[in-house]
DSSP file (Angstrom, degrees, kcal/mol; ACC not computed):
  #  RESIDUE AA STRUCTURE BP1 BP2  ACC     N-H-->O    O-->H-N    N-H-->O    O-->H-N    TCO  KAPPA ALPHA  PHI   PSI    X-CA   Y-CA   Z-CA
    1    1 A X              0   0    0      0, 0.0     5,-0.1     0, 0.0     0, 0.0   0.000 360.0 360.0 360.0-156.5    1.9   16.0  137.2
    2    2 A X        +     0   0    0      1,-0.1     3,-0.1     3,-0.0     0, 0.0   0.986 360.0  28.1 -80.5 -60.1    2.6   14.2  140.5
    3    3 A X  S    S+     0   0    0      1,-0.1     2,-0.2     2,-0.0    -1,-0.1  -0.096 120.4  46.6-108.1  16.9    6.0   12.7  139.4
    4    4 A X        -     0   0    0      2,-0.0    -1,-0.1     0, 0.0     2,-0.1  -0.653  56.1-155.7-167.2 111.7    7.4   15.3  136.7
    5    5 A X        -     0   0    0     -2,-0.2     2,-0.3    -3,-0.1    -3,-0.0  -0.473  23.9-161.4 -63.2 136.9    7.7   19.3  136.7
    6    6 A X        -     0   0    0     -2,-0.1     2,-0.4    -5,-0.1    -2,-0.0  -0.957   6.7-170.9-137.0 137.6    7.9   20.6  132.6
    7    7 A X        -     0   0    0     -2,-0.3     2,-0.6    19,-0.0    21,-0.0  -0.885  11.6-154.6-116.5 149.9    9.1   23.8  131.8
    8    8 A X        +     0   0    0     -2,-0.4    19,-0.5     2,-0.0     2,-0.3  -0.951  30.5 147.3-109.0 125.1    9.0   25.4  128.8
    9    9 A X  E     -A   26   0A   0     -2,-0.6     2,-0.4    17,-0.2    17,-0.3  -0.783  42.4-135.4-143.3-172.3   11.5   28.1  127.9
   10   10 A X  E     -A   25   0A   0     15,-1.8    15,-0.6    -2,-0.3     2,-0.2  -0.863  25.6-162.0-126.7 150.5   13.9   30.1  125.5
   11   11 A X  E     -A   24   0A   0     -2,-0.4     2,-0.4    13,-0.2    13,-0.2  -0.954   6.3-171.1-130.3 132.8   17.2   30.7  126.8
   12   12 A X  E     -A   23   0A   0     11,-0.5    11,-3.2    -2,-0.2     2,-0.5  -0.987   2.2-168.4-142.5 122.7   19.3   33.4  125.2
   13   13 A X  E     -A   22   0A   0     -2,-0.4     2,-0.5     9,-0.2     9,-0.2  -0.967   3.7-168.0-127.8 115.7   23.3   33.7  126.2
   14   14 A X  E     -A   21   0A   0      7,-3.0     7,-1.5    -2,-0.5     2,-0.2  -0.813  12.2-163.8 -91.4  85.7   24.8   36.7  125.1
   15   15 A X  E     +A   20   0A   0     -2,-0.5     2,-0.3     5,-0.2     5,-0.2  -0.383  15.2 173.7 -90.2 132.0   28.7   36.0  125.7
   16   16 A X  E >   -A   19   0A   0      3,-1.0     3,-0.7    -2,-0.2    -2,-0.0  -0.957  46.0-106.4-140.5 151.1   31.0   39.1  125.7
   17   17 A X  T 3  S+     0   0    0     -2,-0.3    -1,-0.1     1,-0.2     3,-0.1   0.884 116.9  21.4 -61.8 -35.5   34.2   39.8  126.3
   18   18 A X  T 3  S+     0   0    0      1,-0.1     2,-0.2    -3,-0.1    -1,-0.2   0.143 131.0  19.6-109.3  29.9   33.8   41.6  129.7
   19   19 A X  E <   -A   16   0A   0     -3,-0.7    -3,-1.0     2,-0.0     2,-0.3  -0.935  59.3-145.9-174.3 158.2   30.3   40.1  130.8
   20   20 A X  E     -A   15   0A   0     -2,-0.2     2,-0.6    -5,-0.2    -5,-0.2  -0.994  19.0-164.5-128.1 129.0   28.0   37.0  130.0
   21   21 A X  E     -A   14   0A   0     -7,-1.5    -7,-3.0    -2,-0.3     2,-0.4  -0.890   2.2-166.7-118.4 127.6   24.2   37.6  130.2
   22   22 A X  E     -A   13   0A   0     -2,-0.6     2,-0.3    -9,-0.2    -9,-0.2  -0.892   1.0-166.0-122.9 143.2   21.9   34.9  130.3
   23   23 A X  E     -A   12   0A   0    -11,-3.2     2,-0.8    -2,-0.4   -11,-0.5  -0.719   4.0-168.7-138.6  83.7   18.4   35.4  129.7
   24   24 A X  E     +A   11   0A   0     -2,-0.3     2,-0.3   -13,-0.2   -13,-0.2  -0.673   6.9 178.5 -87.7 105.0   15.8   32.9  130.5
   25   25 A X  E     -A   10   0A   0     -2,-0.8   -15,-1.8   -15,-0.6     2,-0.1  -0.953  18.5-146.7-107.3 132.2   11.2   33.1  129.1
   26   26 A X  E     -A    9   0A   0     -2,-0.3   -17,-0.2   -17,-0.3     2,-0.2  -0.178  12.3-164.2 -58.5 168.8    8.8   30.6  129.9
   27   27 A X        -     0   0    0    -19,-0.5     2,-0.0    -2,-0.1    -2,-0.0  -0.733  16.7-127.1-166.6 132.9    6.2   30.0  127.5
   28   28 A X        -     0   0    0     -2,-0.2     2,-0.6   -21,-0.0   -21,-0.0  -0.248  21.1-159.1 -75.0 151.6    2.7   28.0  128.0
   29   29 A X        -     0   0    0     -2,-0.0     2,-0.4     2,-0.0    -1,-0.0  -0.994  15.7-177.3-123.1 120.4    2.0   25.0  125.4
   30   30 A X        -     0   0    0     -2,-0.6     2,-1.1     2,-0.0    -2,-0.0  -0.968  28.7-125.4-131.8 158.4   -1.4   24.1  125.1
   31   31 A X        -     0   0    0     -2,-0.4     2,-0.4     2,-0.0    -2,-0.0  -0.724  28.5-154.2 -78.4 109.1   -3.3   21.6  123.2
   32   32 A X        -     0   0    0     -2,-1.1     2,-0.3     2,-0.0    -2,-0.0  -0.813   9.9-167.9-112.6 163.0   -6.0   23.2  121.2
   33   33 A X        -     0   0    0     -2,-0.4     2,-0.9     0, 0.0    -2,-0.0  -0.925  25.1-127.0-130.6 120.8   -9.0   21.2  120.3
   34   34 A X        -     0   0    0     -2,-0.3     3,-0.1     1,-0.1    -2,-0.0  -0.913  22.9-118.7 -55.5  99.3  -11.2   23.1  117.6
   35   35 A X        -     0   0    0     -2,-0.9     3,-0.1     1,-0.2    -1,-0.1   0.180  47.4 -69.8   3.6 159.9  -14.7   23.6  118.3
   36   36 A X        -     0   0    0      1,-0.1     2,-0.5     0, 0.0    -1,-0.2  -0.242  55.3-101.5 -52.7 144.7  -17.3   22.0  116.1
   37   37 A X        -     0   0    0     -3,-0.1    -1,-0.1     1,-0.0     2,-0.1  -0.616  37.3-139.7 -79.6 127.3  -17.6   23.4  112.8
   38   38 A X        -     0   0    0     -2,-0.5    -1,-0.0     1,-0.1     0, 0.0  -0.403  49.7 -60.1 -65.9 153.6  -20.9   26.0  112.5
   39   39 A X        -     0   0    0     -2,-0.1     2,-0.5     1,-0.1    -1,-0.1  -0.348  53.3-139.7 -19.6 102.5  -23.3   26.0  109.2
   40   40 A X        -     0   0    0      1,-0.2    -1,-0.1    -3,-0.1     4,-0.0  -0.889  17.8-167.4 -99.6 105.2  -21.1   26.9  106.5
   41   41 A X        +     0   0    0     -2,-0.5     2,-0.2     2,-0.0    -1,-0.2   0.965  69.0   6.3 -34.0 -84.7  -23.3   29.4  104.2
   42   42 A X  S    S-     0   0    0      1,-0.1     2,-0.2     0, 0.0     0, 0.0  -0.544  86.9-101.2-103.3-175.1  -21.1   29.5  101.1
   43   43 A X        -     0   0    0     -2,-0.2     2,-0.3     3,-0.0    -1,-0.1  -0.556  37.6-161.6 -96.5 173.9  -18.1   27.6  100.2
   44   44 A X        -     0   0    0     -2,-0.2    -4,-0.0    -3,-0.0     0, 0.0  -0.937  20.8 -74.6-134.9 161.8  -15.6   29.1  100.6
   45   45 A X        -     0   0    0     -2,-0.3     2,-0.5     1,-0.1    -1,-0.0  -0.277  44.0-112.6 -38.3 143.4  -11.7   28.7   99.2
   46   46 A X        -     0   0    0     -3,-0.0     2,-0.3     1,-0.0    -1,-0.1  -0.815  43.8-123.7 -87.8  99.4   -9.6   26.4  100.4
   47   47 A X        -     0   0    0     -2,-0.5     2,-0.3     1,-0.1    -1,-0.0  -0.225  15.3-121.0 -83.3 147.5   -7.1   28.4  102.2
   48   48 A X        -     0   0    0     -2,-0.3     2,-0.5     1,-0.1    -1,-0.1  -0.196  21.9-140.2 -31.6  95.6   -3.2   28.4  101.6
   49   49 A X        -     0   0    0     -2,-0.3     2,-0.3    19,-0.1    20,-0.2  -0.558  15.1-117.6 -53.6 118.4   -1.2   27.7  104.2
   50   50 A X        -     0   0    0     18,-0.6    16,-0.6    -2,-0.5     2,-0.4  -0.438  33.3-177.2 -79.1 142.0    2.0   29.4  104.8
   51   51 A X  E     +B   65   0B   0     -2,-0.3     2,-0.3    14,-0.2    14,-0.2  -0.994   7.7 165.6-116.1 134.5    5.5   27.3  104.6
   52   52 A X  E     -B   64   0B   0     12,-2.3    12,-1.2    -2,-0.4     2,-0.4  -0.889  28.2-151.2-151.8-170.0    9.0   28.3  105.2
   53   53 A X  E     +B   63   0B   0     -2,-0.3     2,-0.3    10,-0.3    10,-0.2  -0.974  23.3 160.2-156.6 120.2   12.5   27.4  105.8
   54   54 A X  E     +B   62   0B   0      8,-2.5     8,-2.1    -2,-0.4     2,-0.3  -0.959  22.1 106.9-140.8 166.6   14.8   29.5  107.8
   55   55 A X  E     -B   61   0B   0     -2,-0.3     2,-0.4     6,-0.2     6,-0.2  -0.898  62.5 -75.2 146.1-162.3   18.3   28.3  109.5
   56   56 A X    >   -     0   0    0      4,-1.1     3,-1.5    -2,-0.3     4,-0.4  -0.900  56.5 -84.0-125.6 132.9   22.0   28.6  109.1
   57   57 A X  T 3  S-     0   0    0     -2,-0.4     4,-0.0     1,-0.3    -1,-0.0  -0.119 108.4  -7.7 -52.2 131.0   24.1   26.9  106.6
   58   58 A X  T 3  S+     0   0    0      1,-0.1    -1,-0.3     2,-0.0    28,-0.1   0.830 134.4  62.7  73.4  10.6   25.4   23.3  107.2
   59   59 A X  S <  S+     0   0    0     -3,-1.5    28,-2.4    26,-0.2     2,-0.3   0.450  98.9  13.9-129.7-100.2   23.8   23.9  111.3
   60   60 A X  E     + C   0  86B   0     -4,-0.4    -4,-1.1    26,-0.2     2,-0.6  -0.953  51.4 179.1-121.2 109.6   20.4   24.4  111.8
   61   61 A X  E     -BC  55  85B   0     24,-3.0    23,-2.9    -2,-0.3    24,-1.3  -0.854   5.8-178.9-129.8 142.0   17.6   24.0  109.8
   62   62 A X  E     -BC  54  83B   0     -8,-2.1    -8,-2.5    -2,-0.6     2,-0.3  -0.809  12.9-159.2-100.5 135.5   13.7   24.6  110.8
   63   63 A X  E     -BC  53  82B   0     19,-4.3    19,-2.2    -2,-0.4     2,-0.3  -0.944   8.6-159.6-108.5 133.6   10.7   24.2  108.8
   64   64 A X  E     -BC  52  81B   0    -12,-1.2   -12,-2.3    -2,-0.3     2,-0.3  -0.822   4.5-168.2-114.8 161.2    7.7   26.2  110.1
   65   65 A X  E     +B   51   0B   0     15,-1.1     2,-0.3    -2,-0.3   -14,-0.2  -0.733  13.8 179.3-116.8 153.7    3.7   24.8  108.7
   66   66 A X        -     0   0    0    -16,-0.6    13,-0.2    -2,-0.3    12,-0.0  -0.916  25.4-133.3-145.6 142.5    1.4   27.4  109.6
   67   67 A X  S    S+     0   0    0     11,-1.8     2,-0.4    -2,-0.3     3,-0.1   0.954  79.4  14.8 -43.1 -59.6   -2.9   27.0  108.6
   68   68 A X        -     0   0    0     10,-0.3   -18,-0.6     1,-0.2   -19,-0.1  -0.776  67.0-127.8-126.3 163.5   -3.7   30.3  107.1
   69   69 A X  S    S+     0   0    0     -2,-0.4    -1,-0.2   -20,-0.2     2,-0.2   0.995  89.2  43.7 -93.5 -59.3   -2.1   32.9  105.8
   70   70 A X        -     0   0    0     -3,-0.1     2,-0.4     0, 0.0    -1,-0.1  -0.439  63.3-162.6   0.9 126.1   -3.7   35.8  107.7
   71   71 A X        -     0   0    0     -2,-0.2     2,-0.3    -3,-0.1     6,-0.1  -0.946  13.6-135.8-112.1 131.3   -4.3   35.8  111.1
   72   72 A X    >   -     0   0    0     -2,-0.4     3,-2.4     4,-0.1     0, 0.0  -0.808  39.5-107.5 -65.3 132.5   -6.8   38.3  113.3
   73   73 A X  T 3  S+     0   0    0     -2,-0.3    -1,-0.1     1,-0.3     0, 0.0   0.826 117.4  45.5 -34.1 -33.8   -5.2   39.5  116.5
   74   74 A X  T 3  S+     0   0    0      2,-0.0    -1,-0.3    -3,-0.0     2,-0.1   0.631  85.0 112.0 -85.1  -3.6   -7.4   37.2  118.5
   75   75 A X  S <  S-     0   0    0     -3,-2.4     2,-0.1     1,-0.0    -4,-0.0  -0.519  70.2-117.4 -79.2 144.0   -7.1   34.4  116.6
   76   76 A X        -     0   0    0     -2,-0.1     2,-0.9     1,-0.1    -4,-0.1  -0.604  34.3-126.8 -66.6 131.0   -5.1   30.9  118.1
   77   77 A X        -     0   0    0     -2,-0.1     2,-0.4    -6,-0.1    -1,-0.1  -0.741  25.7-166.2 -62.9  80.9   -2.0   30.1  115.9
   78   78 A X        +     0   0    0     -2,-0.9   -11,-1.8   -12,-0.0   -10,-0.3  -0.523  28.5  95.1 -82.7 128.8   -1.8   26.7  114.6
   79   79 A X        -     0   0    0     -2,-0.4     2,-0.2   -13,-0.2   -13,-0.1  -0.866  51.3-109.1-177.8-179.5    1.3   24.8  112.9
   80   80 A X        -     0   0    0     -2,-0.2   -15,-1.1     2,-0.0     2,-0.4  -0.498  15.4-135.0-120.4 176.4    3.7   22.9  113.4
   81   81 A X  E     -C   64   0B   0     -2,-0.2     2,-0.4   -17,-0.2   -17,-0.2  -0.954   9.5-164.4-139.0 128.9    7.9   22.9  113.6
   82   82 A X  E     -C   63   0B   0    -19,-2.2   -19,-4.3    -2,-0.4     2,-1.0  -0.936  14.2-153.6-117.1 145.2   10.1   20.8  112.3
   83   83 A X  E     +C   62   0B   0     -2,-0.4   -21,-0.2   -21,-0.2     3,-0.1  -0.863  24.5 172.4-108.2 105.8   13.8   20.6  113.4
   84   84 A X  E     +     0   0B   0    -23,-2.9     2,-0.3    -2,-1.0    -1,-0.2   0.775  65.3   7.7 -91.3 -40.2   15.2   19.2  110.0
   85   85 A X  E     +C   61   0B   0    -24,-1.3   -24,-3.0     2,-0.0     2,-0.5  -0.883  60.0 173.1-156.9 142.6   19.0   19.5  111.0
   86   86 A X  E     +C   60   0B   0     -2,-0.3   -26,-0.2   -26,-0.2     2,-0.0  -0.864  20.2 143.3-147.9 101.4   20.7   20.3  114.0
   87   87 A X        +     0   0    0    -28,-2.4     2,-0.5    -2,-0.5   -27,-0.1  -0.400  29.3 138.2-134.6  67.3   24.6   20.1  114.7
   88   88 A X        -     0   0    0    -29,-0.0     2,-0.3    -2,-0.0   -29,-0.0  -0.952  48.8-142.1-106.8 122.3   24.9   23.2  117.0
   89   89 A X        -     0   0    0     -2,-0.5     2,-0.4     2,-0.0    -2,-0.1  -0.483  20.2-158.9 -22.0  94.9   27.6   21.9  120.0
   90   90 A X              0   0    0     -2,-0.3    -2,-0.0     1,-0.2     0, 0.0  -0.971 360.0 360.0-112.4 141.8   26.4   23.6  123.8
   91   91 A X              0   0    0     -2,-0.4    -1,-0.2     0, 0.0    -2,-0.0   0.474 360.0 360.0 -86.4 360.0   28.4   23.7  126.0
């Protein structure tokens, strides 16, 4: 916008005893919008959604939502992330 720069990034600090390496990727966020649904022939199954849970005990934990289970290589990946608990200390 006029009045605010947003970055998106990952940041990865690999801390070592004789070096620290810091490693900063963007990555674009977009808002997807669906298209209108076409003429649906048959029905079809309602498909499954994948859910999961990953994190570190007593830290971190993330919940991922995902649409489908299967994806095509071209296809947009929609879900969502939820940051369920988070007591990691940066310095």
């Amino acid at each position: 916008g006029m009045n605010v720069r947003l970055r998106y990034f990952v940041r990865v600090t690999m801390t070592r005893s004789y070096n620290t390496c810091i490693k900063e990727q963007d990555f674009a966020v977009e808002n997807y919008q669906p298209k209108p649904a076409a003429v649906i022939v048959a029905p079809e199954t309602p498909a499954q959604g994948i859910k999961m849970e990953v994190g570190i005990e007593d830290c971190l934990h993330i919940e991922f939502e995902f649409d489908k289970q299967k994806y095509h290589l071209k296809d947009v990946i929609l879900g969502k992330i939820y940051f369920l608990l988070v007591r990691i200390k940066i310095k």
